[in-house]
N, C-alpha and C positions, 0 to 999 in steps of 0.2 A: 638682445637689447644692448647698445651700444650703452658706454659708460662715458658721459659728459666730463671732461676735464676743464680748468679752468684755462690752459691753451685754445680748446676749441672758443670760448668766448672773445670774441672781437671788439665788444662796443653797441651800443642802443643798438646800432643800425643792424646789428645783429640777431635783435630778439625777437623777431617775426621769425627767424628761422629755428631757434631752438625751442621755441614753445608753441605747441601745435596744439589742438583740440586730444590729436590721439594723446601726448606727452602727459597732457590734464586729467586724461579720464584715467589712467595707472596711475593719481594720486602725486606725482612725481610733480616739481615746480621749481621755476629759477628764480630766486630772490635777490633785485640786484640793492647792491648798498650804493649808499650815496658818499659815504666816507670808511677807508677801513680804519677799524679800530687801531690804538695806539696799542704796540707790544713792548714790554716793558721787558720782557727773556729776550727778546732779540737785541734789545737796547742795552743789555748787559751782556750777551754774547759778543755783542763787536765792541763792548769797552773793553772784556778780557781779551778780546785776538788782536788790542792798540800794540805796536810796536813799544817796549820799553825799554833804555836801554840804561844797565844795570853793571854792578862791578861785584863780585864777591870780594870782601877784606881777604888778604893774607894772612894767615895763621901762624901757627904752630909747624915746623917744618915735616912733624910727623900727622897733622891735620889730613883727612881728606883732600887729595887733589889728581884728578880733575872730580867735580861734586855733581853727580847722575839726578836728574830728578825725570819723572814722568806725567804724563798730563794725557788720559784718554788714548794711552797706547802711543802715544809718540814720544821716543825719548831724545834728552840732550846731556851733554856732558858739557860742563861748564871749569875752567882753570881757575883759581884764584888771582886777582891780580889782573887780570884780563874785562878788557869791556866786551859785552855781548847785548844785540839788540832782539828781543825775541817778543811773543807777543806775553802779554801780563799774565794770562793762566801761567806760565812757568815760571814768574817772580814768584805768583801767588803760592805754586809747590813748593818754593823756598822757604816760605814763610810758616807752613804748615808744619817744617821740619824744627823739629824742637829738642829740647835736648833739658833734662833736671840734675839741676846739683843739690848734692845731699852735702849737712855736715853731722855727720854722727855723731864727736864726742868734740867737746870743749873743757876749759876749765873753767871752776867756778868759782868765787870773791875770797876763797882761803886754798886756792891754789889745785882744790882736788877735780880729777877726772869725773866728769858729768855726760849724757848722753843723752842728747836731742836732739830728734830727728828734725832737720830744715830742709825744704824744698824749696829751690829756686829755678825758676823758669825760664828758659833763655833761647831764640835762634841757634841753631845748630849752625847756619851759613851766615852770621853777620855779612851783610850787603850794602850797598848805599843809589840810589837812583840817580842817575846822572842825566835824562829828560825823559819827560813824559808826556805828549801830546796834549793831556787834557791834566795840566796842571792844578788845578783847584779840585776835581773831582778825583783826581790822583793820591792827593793827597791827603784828602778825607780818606780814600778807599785804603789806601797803605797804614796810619794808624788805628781803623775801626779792626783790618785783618791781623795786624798786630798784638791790639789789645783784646781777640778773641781768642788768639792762643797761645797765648801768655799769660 
């Protein structure tokens, strides 16, 4: 039994051939739609592969550089200081990269050594966008992924 693909369908003018009395009596049936549905993963797969193009701040002279990030086995190495246009999943691995500061010990209002733990949450690759095709939806999506991991 041959296996229908959505190549072999042409069009109406096609479905006198693919659907036969034999096709009907093995239960098997072609349902045509009149609209395809809306995919909302697809609609966020091609916003993440938009072209962004992005700078890493320059650092500390002993900071990482050039700063690796990977994205579904593809990888890129990025310079500080350098503009780079890539697509947004690898802004978005920048952003995931985070980095805590601690301060252990302080002192306290009579001068004496105290001890308490503070965490602060920070980008590891401070970055800045320098365009983004879909400017409004860019910009919602760059502070919601910010304030998710941070």
């Amino acid at each position: 039994m041959k296996k229908i693909e959505s190549d072999d369908f042409k069009g109406p003018e096609h479905v006198d051939r693919m659907i036969n009395p034999e096709t009907l009596s093995t239960g098997q049936s072609v349902i045509l739609a009149e609209k395809m549905p809306s995919n909302s993963y697809m609609d966020q797969l091609n916003f993440d592969s938009e072209p962004v193009t992005f700078v890493i701040h320059e650092g500390d002279p002993n900071d990482e550089n050039p700063v690796k990030v990977g994205v579904n086995g593809m990888f890129r190495q990025f310079y500080r200081g350098q503009q780079y246009t890539v697509p947004r999943h690898f802004v978005d691995a920048l952003i995931t990269k985070k980095t805590n500061i601690t301060t252990p010990e302080i002192s306290g209002p009579t001068g004496e050594r105290m001890r308490i733990m503070r965490s602060t949450h920070s980008l590891r690759y401070p970055f800045q966008i320098i365009n983004d095709p879909s400017p409004a939806r860019g910009a919602q999506w760059l502070q919601h992924r910010i304030a998710d991991v941070i």
